[in-house]
C-alpha positions as CSV (number, residue, x, y, z in Angstrom):
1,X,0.0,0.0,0.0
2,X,1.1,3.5,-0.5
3,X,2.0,6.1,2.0
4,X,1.7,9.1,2.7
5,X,4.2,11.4,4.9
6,X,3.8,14.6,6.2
7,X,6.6,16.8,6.7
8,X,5.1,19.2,9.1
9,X,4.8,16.1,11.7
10,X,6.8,13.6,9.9
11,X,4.0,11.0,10.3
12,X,3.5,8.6,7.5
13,X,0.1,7.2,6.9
14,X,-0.6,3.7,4.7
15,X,-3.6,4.0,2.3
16,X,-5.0,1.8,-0.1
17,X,-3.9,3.2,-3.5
18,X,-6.9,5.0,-5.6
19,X,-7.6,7.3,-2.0
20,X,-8.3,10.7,-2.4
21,X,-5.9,12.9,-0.2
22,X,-8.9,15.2,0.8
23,X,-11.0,12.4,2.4
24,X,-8.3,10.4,3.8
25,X,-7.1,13.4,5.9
26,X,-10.8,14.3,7.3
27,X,-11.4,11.2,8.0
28,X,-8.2,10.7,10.3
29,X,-7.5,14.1,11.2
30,X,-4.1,14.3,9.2
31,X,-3.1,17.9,9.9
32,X,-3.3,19.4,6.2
33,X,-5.6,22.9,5.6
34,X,-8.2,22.6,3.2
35,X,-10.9,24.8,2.3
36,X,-13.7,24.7,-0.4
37,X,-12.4,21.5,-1.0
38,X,-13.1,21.2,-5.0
39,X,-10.0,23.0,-5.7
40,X,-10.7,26.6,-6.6
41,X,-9.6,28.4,-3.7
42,X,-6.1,26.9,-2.9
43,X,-6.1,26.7,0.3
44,X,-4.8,23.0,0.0
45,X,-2.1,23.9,-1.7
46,X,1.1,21.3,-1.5
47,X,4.6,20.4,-2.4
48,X,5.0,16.8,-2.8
49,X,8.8,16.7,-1.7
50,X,9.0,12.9,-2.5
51,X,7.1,10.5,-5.2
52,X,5.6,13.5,-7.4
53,X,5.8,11.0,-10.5
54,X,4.0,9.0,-9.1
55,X,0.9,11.0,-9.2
56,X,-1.4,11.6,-12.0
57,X,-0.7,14.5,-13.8
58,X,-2.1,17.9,-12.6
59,X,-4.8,19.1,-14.9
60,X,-5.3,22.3,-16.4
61,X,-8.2,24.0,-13.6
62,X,-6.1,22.1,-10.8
63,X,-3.0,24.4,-12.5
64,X,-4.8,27.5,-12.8
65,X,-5.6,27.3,-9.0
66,X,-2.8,26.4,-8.4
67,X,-0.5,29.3,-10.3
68,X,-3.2,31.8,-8.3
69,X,-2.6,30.3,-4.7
70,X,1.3,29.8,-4.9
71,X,4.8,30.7,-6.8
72,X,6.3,27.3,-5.7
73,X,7.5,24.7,-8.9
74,X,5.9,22.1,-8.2
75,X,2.7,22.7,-6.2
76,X,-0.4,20.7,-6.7
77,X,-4.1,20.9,-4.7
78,X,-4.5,18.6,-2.1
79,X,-8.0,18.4,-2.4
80,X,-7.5,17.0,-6.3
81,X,-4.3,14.6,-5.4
82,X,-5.1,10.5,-5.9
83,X,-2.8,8.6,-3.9
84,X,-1.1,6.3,-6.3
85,X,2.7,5.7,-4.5
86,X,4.9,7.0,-1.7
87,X,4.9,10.5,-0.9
88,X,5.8,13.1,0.9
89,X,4.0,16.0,1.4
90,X,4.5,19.8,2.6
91,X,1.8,22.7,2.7
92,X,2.7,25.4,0.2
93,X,4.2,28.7,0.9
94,X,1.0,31.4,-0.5
C-alpha cells in the first residue's frame, strides 16, 4: 500500500492506493488545511517533496488554481491529489 508522509509532523500514513488525499485526511485528522475542497480556492495547496511522479498529472483547472494560490515549482491541490505511491507532502508557501 502507499504512504503518505507529512513533513510538518513527519508522520507517515498507509492508504489503499486510488484514496483521495482530501478524504483520507478528514477522515483521520491528518493535519493538512483545506478549504472549499473542489479546488478553486487553494487553500490545500502542497509540495509533494517525495514521489511527485508518481501521481497523475495535474490538470489544467487544478494548474490555474494552483498558479493563483502559490509561486512554488511544483505545487499541486490537495483536495484533487489521488494517492497512487509513496509521498511526501509539505503545505505550500501562499
Amino acid at each position: 500500500m502507499p504512504k503518505i508522509t507529512i513533513a510538518a509532523n513527519g508522520q507517515t500514513y498507509e492508504v489503499p492506493e486510488g484514496t483521495s488525499f482530501l478524504e483520507y485526511c478528514q477522515a483521520n485528522d491528518v493535519p493538512h488545511n483545506f478549504g472549499c475542497t473542489v479546488g478553486s480556492c487553494g487553500t490545500c495547496a502542497c509540495v509533494v517533496t517525495e514521489g511527485a511522479e508518481s501521481l497523475p498529472p495535474i490538470g489544467d483547472e487544478e494548474s490555474e488554481t494552483v498558479e493563483m494560490a502559490t509561486d512554488e515549482e511544483g505545487a499541486r491541490l490537495g483536495c484533487q491529489l489521488v494517492i497512487t505511491g509513496d509521498i511526501t507532502v509539505r503545505a505550500a508557501e501562499v
